[in-house]
C-alpha angles and dihedrals in degrees: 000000000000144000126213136168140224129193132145132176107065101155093189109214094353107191115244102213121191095026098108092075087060104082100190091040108117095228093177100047092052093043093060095039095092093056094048099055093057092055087059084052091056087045090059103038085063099043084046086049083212110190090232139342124231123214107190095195147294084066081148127025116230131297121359126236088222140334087292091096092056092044103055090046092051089052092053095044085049084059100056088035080062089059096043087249111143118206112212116197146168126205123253130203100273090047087053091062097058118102105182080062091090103045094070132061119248108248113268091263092040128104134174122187137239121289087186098068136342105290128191128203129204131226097189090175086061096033084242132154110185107192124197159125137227122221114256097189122028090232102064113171100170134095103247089178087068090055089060131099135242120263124288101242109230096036144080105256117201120182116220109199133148100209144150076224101202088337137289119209119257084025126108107232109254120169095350112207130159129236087255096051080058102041081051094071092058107230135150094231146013120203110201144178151174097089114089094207104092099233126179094216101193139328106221085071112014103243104181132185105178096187123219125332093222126025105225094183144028087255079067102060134157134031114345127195142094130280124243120208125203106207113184123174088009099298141094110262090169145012118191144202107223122188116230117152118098100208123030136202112221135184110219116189123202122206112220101174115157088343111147105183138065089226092061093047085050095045089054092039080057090045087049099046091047098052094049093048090045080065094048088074092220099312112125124258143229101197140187118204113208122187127212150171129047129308160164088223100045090089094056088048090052099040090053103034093155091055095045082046091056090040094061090037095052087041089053096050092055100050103043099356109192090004086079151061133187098207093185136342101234111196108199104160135109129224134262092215118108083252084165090053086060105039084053084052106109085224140125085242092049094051104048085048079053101053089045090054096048094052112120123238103213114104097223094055096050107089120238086016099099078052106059097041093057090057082050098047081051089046108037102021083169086060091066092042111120082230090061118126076219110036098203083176098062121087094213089055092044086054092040094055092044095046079053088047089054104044080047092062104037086052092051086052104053088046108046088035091062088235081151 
C-alpha cells in the first residue's frame, strides 16, 4: 500500500490586485496565504509519510518580482527531500510564461516533465509509471493527451496534464481532451489541473481535478486543498478531499422574505454569519453577503446602501472581529410595495419611476457612460484589469453597478417620497 497526492493550482505570490481600496481588507493576510498553504500541503504530505506528491501545473503564477518565489519553493521541496518524499510536476500556462524558471535548478526531488514530447517516468519499487507533459508555450492548443502512451501492463499508470478537458466555465481553454481521449490510454488515475473547482471527473478511471490549494478571490469560493489517494494491491481504495486554504471566501446568502423590520435582517444576516463560519472550521473568512426574497423593507435597503453596508460590517466585527472580512454587501430584493400601481399613475412621481425603470443597463446605450469609463480607464487603469476586485472593464460588472444604481434610487425615492 501506498499514498500519494495530487494539487494543482498553487499560484505562488499571486498578486491581489484591487485590494488596497478596500480599507478593512487584510491584504497581508490574503497575499501570503498561498504560500502558506502550501506549506500546509508540504506538513501533511510528511505526517502522512506519501510516497510522492503530484503538481499538475500553475504551481507559480508568471513572472516573479525576484528570486523570493524559487526560493521559497526550493525550501519546501528540501523539506519533503528530508523525508524521501519526490515531488513529480508538469508545467501549466501560467508556469510557461515565467522566465526567471529557468534560471534556477529544480531541487534535487524534484522533477518536471518534458514540454518537447509526452514523457513517462517509472517508480519500479511501487511498481508506478506517471505519465505527463509540461506546457512549452503558455498558449497550448493541442491535445497532449493524445501524445501519451498506453498503460504499462503489470503497473500502476497515473496521467499528469494540466487541460480545460472538454471545457469548464470561467476557464481559457488550454490542451483540450475528452473524457474519452483520457479513458483510451487505459490508466487508473489522472491528475489534472488548470481548473480551480475541485471536480471528481469520473471514477472508472479516477479523473481528478483537485482545484486550487488557496482561493484568492470571491470567484473562488468554498473549501481549497489538494486530494490524497491510498492505492493498495494496484488499485484506488480512496480517494480523499483534504483542506488546505488558511483563509476562505465564502458567498453567504440572507433570506428576507416578508420581513418588515431592520433588527430581524440583521438577526438572519447573524444566523448566517455564524453558520458559515461554523463550516469554516475556525479559519478566517472574506465574505459577500448577498440579500434576497420580497420584502417591505427591501426599498429602505436599497435607498441607504452605505448604511446597510456599515450595518453588516459593524455586525461582522462584533461577532468574529479580525477573523473576518466583508468583502461587499450585495441587495438583491425586490420591494412589497404595488411599484406597478404607481408606474401606471399618470403622475410626475410615476413617470420619472418609469424613466428610471426603463434605463438600459448596457454601458454603451447610456448616454455620457462610455465616457466616463474611458477617463477612468485613463485614471485607474487597475480598475479595468480582469484581476480587479471591480472589473470596470467587464460588461457583466458595468450592467451589475448601474442595476444597483438604480435599485438604489428607486428605493430613495419610495421611501423619501412617503410611497409607504
Amino acid at each position: 500500500m501506498f499514498k500519494f497526492i495530487h494539487a494543482a493550482d498553487v499560484h505562488l505570490d499571486s498578486p491581489l490586485r484591487g485590494l488596497s481600496r478596500y480599507e478593512s481588507a487584510p491584504v497581508e493576510s490574503i497575499r501570503n496565504a498561498c504560500r502558506r498553504a502550501f506549506e500546509n500541503l508540504v506538513e501533511f504530505a510528511i505526517t502522512e509519510k506519501v510516497a510522492f506528491v503530484l503538481l499538475a501545473g500553475d504551481f507559480y503564477d508568471g513572472d516573479w518580482k525576484d528570486y523570493s518565489t524559487g526560493i521559497f519553493l526550493s525550501k519546501q521541496m528540501g523539506r519533503l527531500g528530508q523525508h524521501n518524499i519526490a515531488v513529480f510536476a508538469v508545467a501549466g500556462n501560467h508556469d510557461a510564461t515565467n522566465r526567471m524558471t529557468k534560471a534556477l535548478d529544480s531541487p534535487a526531488n524534484m522533477r518536471i516533465l518534458s514540454e518537447r514530447k509526452a514523457e513517462k517516468i517509472k517508480l519500479d519499487d511501487l511498481a508506478v509509471v506517471i505519465h505527463g507533459r509540461s506546457f512549452g508555450p503558455q498558449h497550448v492548443d493541442e491535445n497532449l493527451a493524445a501524445t501519451f502512451d498506453t498503460a504499462e501492463k503489470g503497473m500502476f499508470n497515473i496521467g499528469l496534464l494540466h487541460t480545460s478537458l472538454d471545457g469548464r466555465e470561467g476557464h481559457a481553454v488550454y490542451a483540450p481532451c475528452t473524457v474519452n481521449d483520457l479513458r483510451s490510454k487505459g490508466y487508473q488515475y489522472w491528475a489534472l489541473g488548470h481548473v480551480h473547482q475541485q471536480e471528481f471527473v469520473f471514477e472508472d478511471p479516477w479523473i481528478v481535478f483537485p482545484g486550487c490549494i488557496q482561493g484568492r478571490h470571491i470567484r473562488e469560493a468554498g473549501s481549497k486543498g489538494c486530494v490524497l489517494v491510498t492505492v493498495e494491491d494496484d488499485a484506488i481504495c480512496q480517494v480523499e478531499k483534504i483542506p488546505l486554504d488558511v483563509l476562505r471566501w465564502v458567498q453567504c446568502s440572507v433570506e428576507v422574505t416578508d420581513v418588515v423590520e431592520m433588527r430581524e435582517v440583521l438577526e438572519r444576516t447573524r444566523k448566517a454569519i455564524e453558520k458559515e463560519r461554523t463550516s469554516a472550521e475556525g479559519r478566517p473568512l472574506a465574505m459577500r453577503i448577498r440579500f434576497e426574497g420580497g420584502s417591505r423593507i427591501s426599498d429602505e435597503m436599497a435607498a441607504y446602501p452605505e448604511r446597510l453596508e456599515q450595518q453588516i460590517n459593524a455586525l461582522g466585527a462584533e461577532i468574529a472581529g479580525d477573523d473576518l472580512w466583508i468583502e461587499r454587501v450585495e441587495n438583491a430584493t425586490s420591494g412589497k410595495l404595488d411599484l406597478d400601481s404607481i408606474l401606471a399613475e399618470d403622475t410626475a412621481f410615476g413617470k420619472l419611476l418609469k424613466e428610471i425603470q426603463a434605463k438600459p443597463g448596457n454601458s454603451e446605450e447610456i448616454d455620457g457612460l462610455e465616457g466616463v469609463l474611458a477617463d477612468l480607464r485613463q485614471k485607474m487603469p487597475e480598475a479595468f484589469s480582469p484581476d480587479s476586485v471591480l472589473n470596470l472593464g467587464d460588461e457583466q460588472t458595468v450592467q451589475r453597478l448601474v442595476e444597483e444604481a438604480k435599485h438604489m434610487l428607486v428605493g430613495r425615492l419610495l421611501t423619501v417620497g412617503g410611497a409607504k
